[in-house]
N, C-alpha and C positions, 0 to 999 in steps of 0.2 A: 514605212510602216513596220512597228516591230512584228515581230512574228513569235508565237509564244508555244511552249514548250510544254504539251498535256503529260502528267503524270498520270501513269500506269495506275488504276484501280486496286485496293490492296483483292478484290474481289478474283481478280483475273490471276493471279498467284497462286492464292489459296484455293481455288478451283481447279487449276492446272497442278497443284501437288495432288490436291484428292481424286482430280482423275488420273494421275498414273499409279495411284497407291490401290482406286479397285481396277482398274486396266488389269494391274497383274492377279489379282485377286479373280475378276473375271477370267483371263485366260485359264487359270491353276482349276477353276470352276467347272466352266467350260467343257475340259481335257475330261475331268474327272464324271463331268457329267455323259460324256461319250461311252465310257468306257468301264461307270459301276455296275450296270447289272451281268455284267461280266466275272467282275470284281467277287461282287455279291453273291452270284452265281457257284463259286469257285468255295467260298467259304460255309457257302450254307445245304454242304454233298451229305447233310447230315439225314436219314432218311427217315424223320420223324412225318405225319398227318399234318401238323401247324405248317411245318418248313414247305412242304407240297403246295399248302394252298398260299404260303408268302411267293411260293417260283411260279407258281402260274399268276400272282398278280401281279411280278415283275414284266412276267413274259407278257404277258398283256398293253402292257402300258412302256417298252422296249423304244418303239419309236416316240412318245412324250419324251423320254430322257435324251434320247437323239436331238431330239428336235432343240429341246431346251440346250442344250450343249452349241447348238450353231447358234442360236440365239444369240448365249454368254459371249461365245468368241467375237462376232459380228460389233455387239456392246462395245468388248474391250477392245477390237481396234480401234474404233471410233473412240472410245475413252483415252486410249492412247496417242492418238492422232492430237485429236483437241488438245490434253495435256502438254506434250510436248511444245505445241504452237504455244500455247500460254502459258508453260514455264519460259519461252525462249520468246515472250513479249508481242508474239508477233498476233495482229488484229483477226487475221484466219482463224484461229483459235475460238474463238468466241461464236462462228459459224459454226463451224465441226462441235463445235460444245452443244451448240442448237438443236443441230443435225443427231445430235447420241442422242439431246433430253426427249425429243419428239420420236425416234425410232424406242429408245428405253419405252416409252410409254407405250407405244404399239404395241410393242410385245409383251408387254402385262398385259394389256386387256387381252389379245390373242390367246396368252398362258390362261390365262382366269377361266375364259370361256372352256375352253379343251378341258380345266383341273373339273369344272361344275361339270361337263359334259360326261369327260371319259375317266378323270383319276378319280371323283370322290366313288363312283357308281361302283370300279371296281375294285376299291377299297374297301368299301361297305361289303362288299364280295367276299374278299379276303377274310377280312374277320370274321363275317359269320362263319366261314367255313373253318376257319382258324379254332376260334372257340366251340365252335360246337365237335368238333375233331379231339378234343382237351379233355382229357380223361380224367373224374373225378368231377367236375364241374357240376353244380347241380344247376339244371335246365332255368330258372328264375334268378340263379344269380350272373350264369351266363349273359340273359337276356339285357338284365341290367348293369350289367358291364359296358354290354357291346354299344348300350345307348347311348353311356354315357360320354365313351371313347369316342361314335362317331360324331358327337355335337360338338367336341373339342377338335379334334381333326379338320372335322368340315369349317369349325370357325377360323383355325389355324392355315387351312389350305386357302380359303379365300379370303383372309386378310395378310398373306405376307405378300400376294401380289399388290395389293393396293399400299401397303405403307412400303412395298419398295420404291412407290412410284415417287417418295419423296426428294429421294437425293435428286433424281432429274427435274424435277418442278420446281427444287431450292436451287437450282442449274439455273433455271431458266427464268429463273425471277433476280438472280442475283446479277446476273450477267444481261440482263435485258435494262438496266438502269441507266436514268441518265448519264454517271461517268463514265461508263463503260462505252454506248453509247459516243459518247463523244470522244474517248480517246477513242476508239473503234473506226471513226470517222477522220482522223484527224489528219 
């Protein structure tokens, strides 16, 4: 009986480059997200009423940016793991790819809930205190400033957890297919 020879999916390449391309993107993320309001912290000793109420809404929300940072890194190993299996051919890969798309997703919804719960509230915090601290301001164009800002914000904050969820779901559909599938198996 012959025995036949599956070719590699061009799916499983091209997935294995783009997870170590945000692998490192993730980890550079990650770091950064550990260690900006630090950062932030450091640059903004400027002692105006705005910058007061931006440090208390960093401080606030201190552990979000922690949290998010173990998140990234968590991501990018798995991104890295899988990658590497599926630049270097091997069927594991297409597991751990699994394993990242279904964990990536978790923690969007988790983020989302936490940004509705804890970041937009003390956001919305921030600005008013922010603009209404702004000298010169007159009180109605304040008002509609601040409105406007937090509709864009709040639509910003909870739509980049959802279309981040693409890249893992275009994971998990591309790499769920029958070639894959079958070389997977073979």
């Amino acid at each position: 009986m012959p025995t036949y020879v599956i070719a590699e999916p061009t799916a499983v390449r091209v997935f294995g480059i783009f997870h170590l391309i945000l692998a490192g993107i993730g980890f550079l993320s990650g770091i950064w997200s550990l260690f900006a309001n630090q950062v932030n912290g450091f640059l903004m000793s400027a002692n105006k009423p705005a910058f007061e109420a931006q440090k208390d809404y960093m401080n606030e929300i201190t552990w979000v940016s922690h949290l998010t940072g173990v998140f990234m890194l968590a991501l990018a190993g798995l991104l890295l793991t899988s990658g590497l299996m599926l630049v270097r051919s091997r069927p594991a890969g297409v597991t751990w790819s699994h394993r990242y798309a279904w964990t990536s997703i978790a923690t969007k919804v988790i983020s989302l809930v936490i940004t509705v719960a804890v970041v937009l509230p003390a956001m919305q915090q921030m600005m008013d205190d922010a603009l209404a601290l702004t000298p010169g301001m007159p009180a109605g164009a304040a008002d509609t400033m601040t409105d406007i800002m937090k509709s864009f914000i709040a639509i910003a904050t909870v739509a980049t957890p959802l279309i981040s969820c693409l890249y893992p779901a275009l994971a998990l559909y591309f790499l769920s297919r029958p070639p894959v599938k079958e070389w997977t198996n073979r």
